[in-house]
N, C-alpha and C positions, 0 to 999 in steps of 0.2 A: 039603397037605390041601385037597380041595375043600369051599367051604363048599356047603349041600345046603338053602336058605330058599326058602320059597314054590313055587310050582308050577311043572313042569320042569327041576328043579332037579339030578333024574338023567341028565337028557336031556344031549349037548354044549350048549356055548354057543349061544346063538341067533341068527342071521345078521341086519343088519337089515332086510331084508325077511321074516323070520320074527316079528322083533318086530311090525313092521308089521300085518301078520295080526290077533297079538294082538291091538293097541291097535284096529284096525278092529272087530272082535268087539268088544270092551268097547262104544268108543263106538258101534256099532249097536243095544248094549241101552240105549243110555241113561247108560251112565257117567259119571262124573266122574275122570280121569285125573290123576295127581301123578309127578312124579320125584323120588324120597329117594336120600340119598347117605348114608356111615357110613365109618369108619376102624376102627369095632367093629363085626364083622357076628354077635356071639354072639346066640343065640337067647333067648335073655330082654333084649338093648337093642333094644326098641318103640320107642322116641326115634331115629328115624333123622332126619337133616336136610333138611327140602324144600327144594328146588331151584324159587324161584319157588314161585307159587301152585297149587291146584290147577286143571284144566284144564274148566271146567264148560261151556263154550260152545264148545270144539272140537269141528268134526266131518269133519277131515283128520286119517289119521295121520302127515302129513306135519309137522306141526305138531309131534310129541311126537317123535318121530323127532329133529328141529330142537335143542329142550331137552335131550334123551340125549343127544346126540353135545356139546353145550355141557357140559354137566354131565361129562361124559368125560374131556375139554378141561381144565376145570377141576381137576377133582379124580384125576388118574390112577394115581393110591395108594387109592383107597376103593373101593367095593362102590356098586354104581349100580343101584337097583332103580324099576318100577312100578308102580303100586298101583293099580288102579280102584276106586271109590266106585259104590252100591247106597244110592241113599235114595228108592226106592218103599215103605218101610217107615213111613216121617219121621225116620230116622235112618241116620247115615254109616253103612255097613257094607260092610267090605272083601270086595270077590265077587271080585279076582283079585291078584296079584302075583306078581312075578317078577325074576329079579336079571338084568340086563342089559349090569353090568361086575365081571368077578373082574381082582383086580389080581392082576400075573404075579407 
């Protein structure tokens, strides 16, 4: 069963220069960038684990790229997703995410 979270989720897997993309988009509006990881990827556990802090002074996506593939690395039994942060508001608020590792 595939799982189906966050955005693109129907799409295949994402290449890392697709990823890349993404993360370029976020951080050209301004985001704030995190990589979570999870062993539970059901759709009501919110509590995913950060990987590191989140990324608020990147502006390489070669840098979260870096963290993904560590987090990969690390955990290659979990679900590896990214998250951008939206605080032109004065508050976090998730403007994108996307899962970036389905374990086989």
């Amino acid at each position: 069963m595939k799982i189906t979270q966050g955005t693109f989720s129907y799409l295949p897997d994402l290449t890392d220069e697709e990823i890349a993309a993404q993360v370029a988009y976020a951080l050209g509006n301004g985001w704030a960038v995190s990589v979570e990881h999870t062993d539970d990827p059901r759709p009501r556990n919110n509590y995913w684990d950060m990987w590191g802090l989140p990324m608020f002074d990147l502006t390489d996506p070669a840098g979260v790229l870096i963290e993904v593939n560590e987090c990969r690395a690390a955990f290659p039994g979990h679900y590896v997703k990214v998250s951008a942060y939206d605080a032109r508001f004065g508050r976090q608020t998730t403007a994108l995410s996307f899962l970036v590792n389905r374990p086989r």
